[in-house]
MARSETI-89158 format. One line per 8 residues: number of its first residue (from 1); their letters; for each residue y, z, x of N, C-alpha, C, O. Coordinates in Angstrom, 1 decimal. Each point is the difference from the previous one (the first is absolute). Example, Ala and Ser with C-alpha at 12.3 -4.5 7.8 and 13.67 -1.06 7.14 Angstrom:
! residues 2
1) AS) -5.7:7.8:13.2:1.2:0.0:-0.9:1.2:0.0:0.9:0.0:0.7:1.0  1.1:-1.4:-1.4:1.1:0.0:0.9:1.1:0.8:-0.8:1.1:0.1:0.5
This chain:
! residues 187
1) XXXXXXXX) -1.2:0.0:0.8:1.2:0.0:-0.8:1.3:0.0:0.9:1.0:-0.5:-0.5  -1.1:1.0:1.6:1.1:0.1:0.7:0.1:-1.1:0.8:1.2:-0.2:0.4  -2.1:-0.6:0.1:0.1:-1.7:-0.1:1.2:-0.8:-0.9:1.0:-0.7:0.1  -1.7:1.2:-0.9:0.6:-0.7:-1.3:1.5:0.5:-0.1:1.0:-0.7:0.4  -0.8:1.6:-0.7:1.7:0.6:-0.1:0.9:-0.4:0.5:1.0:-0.6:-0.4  -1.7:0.9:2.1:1.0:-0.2:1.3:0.1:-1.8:0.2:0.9:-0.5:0.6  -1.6:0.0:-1.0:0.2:-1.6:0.2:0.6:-0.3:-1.2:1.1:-0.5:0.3  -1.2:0.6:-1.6:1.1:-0.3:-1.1:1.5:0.6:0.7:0.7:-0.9:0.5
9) XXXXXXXX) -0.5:2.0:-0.4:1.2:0.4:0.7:0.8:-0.6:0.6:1.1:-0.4:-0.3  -1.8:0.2:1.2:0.5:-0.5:1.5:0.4:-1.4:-0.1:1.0:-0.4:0.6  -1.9:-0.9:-1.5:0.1:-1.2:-0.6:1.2:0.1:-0.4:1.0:-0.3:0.6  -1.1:0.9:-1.9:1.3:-0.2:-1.0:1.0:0.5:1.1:0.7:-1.0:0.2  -0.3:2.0:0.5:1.1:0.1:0.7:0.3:-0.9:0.9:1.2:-0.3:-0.1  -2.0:-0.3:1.1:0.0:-0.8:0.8:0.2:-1.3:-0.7:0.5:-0.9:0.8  -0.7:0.6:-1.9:0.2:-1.1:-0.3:1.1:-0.3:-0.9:-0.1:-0.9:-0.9  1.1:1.6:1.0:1.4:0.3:-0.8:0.9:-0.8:0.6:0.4:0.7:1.0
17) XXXXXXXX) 0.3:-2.1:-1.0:0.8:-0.7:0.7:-0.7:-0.7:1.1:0.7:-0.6:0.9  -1.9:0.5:-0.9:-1.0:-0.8:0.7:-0.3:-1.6:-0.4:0.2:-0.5:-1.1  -0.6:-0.2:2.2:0.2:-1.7:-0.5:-0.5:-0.4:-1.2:0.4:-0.9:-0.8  -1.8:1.8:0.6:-0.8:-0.6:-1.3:0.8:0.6:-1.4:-0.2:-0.5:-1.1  0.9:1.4:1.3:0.6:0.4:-0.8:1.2:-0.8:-0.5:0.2:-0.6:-1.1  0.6:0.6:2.1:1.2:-1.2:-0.2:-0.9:-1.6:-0.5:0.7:-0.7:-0.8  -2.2:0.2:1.2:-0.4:-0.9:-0.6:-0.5:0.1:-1.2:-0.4:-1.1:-0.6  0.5:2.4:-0.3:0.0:0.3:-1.5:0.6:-0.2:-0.4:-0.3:-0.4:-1.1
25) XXXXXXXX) 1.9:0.6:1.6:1.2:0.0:-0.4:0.3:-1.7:-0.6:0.1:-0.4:-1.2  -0.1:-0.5:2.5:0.0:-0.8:0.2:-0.4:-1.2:-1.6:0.8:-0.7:-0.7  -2.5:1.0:0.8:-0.9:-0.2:-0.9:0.4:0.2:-1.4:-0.2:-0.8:-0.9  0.8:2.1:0.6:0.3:-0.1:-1.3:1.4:-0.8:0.0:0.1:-1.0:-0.7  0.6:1.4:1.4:1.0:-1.0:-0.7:0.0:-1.3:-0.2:0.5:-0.6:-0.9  -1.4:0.2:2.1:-0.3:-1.3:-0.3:-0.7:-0.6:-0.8:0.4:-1.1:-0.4  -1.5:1.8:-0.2:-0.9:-0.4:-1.2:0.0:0.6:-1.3:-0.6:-0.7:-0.8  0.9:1.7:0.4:0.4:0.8:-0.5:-0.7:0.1:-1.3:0.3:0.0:-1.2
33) XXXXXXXX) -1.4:0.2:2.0:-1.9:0.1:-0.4:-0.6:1.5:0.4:-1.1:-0.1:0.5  1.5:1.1:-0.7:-0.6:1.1:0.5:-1.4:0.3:0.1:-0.2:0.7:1.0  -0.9:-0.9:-1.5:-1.3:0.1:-0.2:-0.7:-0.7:0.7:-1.0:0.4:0.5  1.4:-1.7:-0.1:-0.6:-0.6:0.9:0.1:0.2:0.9:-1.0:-0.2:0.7  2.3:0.7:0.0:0.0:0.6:1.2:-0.2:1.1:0.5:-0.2:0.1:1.2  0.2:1.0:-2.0:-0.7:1.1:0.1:-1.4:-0.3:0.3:-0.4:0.5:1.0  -0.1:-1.0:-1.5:-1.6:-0.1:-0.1:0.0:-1.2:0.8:-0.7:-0.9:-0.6  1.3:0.5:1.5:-0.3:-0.9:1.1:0.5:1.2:1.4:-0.6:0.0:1.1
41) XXXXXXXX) 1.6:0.6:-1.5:-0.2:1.5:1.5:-1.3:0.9:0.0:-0.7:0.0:1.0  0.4:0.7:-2.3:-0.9:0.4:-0.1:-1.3:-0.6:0.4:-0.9:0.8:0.3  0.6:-2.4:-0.3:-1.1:-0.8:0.7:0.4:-0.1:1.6:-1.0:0.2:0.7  1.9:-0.3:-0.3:0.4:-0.3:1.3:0.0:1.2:0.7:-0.2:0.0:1.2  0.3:1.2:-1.8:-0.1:1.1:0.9:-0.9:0.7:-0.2:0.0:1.1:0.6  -1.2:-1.3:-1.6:-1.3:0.3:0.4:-0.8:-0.7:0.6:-0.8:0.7:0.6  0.8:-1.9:-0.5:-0.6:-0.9:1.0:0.4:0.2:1.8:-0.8:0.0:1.0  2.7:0.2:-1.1:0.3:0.3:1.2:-0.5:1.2:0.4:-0.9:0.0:1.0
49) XXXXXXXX) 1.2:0.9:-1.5:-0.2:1.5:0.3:-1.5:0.6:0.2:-0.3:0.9:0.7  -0.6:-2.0:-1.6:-1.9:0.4:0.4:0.0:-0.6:1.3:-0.8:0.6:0.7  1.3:-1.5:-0.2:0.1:-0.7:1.5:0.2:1.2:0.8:-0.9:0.8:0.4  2.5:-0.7:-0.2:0.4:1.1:0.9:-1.4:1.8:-0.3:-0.8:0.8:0.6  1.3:-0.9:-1.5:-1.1:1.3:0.0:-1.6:0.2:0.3:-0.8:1.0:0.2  0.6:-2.5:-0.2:-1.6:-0.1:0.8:0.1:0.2:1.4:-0.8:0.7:0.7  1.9:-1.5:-0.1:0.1:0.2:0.9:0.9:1.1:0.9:0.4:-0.1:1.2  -0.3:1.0:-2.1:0.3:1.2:0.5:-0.9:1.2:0.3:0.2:1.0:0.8
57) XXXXXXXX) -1.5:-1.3:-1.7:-1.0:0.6:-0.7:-0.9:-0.6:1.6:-0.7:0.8:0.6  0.9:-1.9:-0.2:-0.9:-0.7:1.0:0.3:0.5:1.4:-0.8:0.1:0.9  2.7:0.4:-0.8:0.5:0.2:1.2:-1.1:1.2:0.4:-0.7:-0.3:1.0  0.5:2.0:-2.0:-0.6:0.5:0.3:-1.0:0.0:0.5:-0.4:1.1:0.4  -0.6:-2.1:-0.2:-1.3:0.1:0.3:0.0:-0.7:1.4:-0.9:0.1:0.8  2.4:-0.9:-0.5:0.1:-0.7:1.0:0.7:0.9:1.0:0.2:-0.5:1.1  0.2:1.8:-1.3:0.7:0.9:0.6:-0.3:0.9:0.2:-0.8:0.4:-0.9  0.9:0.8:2.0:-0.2:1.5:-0.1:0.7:0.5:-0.2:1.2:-0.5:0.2
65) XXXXXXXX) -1.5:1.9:-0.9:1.0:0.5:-0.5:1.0:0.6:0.4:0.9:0.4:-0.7  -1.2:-0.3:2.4:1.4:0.0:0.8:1.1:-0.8:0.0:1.2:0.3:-0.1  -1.8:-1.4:0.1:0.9:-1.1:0.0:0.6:-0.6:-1.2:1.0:-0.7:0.0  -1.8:1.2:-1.1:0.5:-0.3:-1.2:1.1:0.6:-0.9:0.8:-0.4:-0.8  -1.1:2.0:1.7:1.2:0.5:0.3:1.5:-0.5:0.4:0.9:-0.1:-0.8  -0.8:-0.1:1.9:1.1:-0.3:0.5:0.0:-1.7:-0.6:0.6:-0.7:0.8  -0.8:0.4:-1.3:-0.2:-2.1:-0.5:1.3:0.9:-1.3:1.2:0.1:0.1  -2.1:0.4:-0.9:0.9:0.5:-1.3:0.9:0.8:0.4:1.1:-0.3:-0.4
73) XXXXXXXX) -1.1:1.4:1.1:1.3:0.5:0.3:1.6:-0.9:0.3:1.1:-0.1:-0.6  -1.6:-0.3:1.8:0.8:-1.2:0.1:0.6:-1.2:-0.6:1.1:-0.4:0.2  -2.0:0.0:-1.1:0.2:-0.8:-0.9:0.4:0.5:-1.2:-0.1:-0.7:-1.0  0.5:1.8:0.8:0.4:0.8:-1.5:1.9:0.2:0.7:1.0:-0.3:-0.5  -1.3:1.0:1.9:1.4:-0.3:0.5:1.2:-0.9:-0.2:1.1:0.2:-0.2  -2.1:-1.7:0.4:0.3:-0.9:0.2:0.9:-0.8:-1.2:1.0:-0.7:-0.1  -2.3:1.3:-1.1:0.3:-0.7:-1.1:1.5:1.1:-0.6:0.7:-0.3:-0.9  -0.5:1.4:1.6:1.1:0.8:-0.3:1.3:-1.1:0.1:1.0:-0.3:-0.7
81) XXXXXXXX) -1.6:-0.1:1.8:1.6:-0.4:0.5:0.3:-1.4:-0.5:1.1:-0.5:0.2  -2.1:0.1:-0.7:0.0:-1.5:-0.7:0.6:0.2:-1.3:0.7:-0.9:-0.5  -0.9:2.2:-0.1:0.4:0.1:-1.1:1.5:-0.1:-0.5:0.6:-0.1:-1.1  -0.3:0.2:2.6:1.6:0.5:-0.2:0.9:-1.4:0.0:1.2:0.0:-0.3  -2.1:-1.2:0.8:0.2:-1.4:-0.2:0.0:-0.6:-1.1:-1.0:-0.6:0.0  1.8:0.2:-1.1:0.1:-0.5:-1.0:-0.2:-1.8:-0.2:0.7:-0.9:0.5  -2.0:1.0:-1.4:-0.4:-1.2:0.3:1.3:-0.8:-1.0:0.9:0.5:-0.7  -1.3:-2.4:1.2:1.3:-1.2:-0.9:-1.0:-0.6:0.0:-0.9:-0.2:0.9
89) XXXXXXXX) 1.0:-0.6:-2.5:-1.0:-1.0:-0.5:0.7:-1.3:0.7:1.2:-0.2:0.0  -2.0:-0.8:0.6:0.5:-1.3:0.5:0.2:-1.0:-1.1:-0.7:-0.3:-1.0  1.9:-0.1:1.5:0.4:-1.0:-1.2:-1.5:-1.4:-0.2:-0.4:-0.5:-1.0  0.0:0.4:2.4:-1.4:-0.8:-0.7:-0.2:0.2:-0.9:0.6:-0.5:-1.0  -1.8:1.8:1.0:-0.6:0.9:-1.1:0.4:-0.3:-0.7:-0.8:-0.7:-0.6  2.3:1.0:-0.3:0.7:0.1:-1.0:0.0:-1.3:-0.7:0.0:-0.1:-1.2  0.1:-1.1:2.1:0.2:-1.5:-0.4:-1.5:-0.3:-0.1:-0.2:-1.0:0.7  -0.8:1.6:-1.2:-1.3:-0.8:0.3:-0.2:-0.8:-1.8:0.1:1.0:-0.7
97) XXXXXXXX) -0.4:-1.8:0.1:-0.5:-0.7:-1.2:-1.4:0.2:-0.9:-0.7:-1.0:0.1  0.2:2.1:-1.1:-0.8:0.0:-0.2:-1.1:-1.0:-0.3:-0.1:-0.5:-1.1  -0.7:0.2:2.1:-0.6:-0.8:0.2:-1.3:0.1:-0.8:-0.3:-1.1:-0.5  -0.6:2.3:0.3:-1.0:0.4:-0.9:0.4:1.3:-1.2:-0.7:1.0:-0.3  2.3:-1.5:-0.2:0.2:1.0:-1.2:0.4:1.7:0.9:-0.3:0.4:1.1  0.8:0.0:-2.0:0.3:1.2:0.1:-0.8:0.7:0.6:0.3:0.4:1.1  -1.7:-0.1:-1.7:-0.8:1.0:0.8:-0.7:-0.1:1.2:-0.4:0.9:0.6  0.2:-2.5:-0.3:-0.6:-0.5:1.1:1.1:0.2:1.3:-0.3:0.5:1.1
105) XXXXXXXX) 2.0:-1.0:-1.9:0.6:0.2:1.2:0.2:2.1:0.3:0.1:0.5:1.1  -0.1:-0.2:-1.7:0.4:1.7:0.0:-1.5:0.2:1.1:0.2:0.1:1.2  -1.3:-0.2:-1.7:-1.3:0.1:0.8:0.1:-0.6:1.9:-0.5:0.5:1.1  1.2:-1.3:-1.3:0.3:-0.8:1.5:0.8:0.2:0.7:-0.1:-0.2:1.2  1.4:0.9:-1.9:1.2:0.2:0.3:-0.4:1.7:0.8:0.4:0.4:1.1  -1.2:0.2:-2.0:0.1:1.6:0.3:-1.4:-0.1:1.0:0.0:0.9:0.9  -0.8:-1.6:-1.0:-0.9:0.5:1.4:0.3:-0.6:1.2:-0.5:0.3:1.1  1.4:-1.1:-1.2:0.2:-0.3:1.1:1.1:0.7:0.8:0.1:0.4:1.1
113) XXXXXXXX) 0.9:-0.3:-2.3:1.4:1.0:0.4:-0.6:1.5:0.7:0.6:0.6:0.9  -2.1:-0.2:-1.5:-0.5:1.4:-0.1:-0.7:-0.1:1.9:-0.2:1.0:0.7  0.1:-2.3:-0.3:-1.1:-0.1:1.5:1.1:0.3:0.8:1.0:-0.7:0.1  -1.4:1.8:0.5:1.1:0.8:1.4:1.0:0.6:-0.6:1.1:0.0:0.6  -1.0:0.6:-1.8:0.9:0.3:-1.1:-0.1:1.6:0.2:-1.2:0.3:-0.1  1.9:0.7:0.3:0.5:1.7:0.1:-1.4:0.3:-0.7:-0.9:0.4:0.8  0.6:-0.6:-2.3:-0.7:0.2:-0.5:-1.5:-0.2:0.4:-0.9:0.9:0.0  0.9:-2.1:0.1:-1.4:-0.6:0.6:-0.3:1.1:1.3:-1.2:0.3:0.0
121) XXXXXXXX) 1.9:0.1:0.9:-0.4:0.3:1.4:-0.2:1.7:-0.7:-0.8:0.8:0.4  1.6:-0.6:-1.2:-0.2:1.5:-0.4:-1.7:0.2:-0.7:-0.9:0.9:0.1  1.2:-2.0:-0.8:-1.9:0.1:-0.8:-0.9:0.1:1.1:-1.0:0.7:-0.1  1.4:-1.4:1.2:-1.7:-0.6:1.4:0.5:2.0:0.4:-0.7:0.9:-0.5  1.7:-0.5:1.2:-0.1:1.3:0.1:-0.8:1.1:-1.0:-1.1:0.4:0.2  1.7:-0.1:-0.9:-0.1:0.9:-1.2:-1.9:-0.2:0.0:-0.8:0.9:0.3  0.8:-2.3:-0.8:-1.7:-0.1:0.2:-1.1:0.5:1.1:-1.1:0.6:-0.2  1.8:-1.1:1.6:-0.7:1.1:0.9:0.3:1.3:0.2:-0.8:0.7:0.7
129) XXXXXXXX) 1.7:-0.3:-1.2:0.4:1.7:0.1:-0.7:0.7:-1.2:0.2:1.2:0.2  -0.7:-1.3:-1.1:-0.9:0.4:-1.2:-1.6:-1.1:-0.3:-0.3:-1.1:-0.3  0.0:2.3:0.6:-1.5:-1.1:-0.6:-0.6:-0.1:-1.2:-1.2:0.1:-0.1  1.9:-0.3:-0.8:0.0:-1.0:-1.8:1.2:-0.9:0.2:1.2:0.3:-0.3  -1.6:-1.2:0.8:0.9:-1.5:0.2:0.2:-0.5:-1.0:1.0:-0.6:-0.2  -2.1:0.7:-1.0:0.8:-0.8:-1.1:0.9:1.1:-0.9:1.0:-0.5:-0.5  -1.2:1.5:0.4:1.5:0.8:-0.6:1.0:-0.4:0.6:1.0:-0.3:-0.6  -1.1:0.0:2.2:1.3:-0.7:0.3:0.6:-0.9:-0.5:1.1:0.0:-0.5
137) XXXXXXXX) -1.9:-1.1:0.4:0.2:-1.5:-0.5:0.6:0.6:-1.5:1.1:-0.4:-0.4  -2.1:1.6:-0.5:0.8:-0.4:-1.6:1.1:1.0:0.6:1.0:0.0:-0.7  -1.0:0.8:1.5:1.6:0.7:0.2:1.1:-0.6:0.3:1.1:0.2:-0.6  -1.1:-1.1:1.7:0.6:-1.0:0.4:0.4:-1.3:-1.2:1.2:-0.4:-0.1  -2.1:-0.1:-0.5:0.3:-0.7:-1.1:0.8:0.7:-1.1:1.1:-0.3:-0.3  -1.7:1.3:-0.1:1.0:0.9:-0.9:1.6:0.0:0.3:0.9:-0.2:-0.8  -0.7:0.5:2.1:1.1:0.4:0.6:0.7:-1.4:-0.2:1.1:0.1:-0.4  -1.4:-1.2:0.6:0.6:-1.3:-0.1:0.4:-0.2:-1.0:1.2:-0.3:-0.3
145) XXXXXXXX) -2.4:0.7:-0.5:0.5:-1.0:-1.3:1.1:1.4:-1.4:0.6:-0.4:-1.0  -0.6:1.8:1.5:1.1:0.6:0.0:1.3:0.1:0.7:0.8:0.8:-0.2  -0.7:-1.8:1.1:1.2:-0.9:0.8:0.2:-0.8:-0.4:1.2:-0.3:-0.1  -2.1:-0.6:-0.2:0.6:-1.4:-0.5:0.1:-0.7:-1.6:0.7:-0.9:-0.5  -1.9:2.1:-0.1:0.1:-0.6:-1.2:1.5:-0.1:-0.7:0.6:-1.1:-0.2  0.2:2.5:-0.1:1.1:0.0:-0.6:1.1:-0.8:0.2:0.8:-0.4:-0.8  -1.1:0.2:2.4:1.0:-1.3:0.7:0.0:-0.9:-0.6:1.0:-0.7:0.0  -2.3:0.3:-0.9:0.1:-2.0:-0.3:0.5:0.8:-1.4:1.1:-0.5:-0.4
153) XXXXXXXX) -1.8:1.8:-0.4:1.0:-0.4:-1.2:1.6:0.7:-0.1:0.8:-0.3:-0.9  -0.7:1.2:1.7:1.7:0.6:0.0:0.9:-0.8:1.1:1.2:-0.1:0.1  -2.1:-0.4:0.6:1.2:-1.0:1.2:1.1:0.6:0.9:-0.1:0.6:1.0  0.9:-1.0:-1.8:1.4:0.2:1.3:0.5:2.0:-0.3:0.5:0.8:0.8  -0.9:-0.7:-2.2:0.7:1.5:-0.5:-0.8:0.8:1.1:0.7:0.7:0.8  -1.7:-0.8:-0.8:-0.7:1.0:1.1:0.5:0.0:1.6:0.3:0.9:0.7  -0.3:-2.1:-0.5:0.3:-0.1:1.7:1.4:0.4:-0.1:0.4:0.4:1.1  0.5:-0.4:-2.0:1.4:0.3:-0.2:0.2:1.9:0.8:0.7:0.5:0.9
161) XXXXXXXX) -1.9:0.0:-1.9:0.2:1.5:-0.1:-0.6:0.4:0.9:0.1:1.2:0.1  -1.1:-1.7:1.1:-1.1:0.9:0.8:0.6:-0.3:0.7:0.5:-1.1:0.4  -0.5:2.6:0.3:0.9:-0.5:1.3:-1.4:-0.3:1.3:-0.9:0.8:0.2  1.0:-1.6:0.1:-1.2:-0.7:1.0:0.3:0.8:0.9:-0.9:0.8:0.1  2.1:-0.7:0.7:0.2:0.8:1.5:-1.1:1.4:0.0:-0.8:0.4:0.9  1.1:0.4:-2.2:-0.4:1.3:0.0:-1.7:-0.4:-0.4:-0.9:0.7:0.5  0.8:-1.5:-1.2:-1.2:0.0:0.1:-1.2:-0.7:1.2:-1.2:0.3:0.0  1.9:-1.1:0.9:-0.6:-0.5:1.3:0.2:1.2:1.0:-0.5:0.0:1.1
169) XXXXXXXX) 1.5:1.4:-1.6:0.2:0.7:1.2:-1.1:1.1:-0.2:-0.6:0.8:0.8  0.4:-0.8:-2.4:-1.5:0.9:-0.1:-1.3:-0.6:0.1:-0.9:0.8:0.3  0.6:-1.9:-0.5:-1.0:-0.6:0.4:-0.3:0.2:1.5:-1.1:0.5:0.5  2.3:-0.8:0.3:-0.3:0.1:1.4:-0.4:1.7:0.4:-0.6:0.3:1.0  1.0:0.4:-1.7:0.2:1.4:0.3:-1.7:0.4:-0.3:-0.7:0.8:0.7  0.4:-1.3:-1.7:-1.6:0.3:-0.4:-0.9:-1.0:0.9:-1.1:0.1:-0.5  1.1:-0.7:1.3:-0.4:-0.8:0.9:-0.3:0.6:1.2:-1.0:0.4:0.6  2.6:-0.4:-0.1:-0.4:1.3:1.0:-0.7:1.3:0.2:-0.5:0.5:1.0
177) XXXXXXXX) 0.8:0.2:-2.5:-0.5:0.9:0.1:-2.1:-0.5:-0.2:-0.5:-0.1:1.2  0.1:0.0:-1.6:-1.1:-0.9:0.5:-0.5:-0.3:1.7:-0.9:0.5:0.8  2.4:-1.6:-0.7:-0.7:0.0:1.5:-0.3:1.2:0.9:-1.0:0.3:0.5  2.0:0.5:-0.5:0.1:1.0:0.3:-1.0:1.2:0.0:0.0:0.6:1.0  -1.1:-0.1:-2.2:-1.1:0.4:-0.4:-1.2:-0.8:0.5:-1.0:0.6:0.4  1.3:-2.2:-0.5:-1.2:-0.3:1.0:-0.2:0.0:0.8:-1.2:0.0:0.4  2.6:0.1:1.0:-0.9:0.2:0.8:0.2:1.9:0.5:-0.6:0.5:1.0  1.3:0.1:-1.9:0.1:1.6:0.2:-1.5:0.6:-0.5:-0.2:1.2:0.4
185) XXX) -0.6:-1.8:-1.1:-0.8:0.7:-0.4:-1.3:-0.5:0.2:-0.1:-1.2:-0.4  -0.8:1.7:0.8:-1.2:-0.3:0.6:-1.3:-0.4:-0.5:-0.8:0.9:-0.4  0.3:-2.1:0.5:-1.2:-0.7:-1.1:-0.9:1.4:0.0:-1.0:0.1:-0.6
């Protein structure tokens, strides 16, 4: 269960002013089809997210747990300070033509935006640091699609009111504290 918590959490926070997020944004206004895109994130980030989380699930067996240690510590640091980076959607991205409909492009648009994505690298973590990898994956998905769903149907009123800064400075703040614990505390 604490799988599960701490990766919903950490998602939704981390993923507040995040690219895939700004590509919900994006999406609704452009189509202004909510359901289909919802349920084209919702496919794209369980397909992405069972990826990264297998292979997080795989790092462990490829690692000791010394070293697995200091891999996640470091890399929880890491992602501290990434956090504090505010992602910008590329005007490509934004100009692309749905090509297979609404939900095919939302499906393409979001696993791809999701590969090397804050998120993504948090699921391959989180998954080797707890061993129930898939509570990650539905923690991690949960946390998305409570980031992004409201995005495609409230839009601009939400990103208006959240203030992103404070929320990338607590994201980062729970990150470190993380890294911090992994490598302070002893397998």
């Amino acid at each position: 269960m604490e799988a599960f918590l701490v990766s919903t959490f950490i998602v939704a926070l981390a993923e507040m002013g995040d690219k895939t997020q700004l590509l919900a944004l994006v999406l609704a206004a452009r189509f202004r089809k909510p359901w289909p895109i919802v349920l084209g994130i919702f496919v794209a980030t369980v397909l992405n997210h069972a990826l990264a989380g297998a292979a997080g699930a795989w790092v462990t067996t490829w690692l000791g747990p010394q070293v697995l240690r200091w891999v996640l510590g470091v890399s929880f640091l890491a992602m501290a300070l990434w956090m504090l980076i505010p992602d910008k959607l590329d005007d490509e991205e934004a100009g692309q033509a749905p090509r297979w409909g609404v939900f095919g492009t939302t499906v393409v648009a979001f696993f791809l935006a999701e590969m090397g994505d804050k998120t993504q690298i948090t699921t391959v973590m989180l998954a080797a640091q707890y061993s129930a990898w898939a509570w990650v994956v539905v923690g991690t998905t949960l946390g998305m699609m409570l980031a992004n769903a409201p995005v495609v149907w409230l839009g601009e009123r939400i990103t208006r009111r959240v203030p992103l800064r404070t929320v990338h400075a607590v994201s980062a703040l729970i990150f470190l504290v993380l890294g911090v614990l992994a490598l302070t505390v002893s397998v």
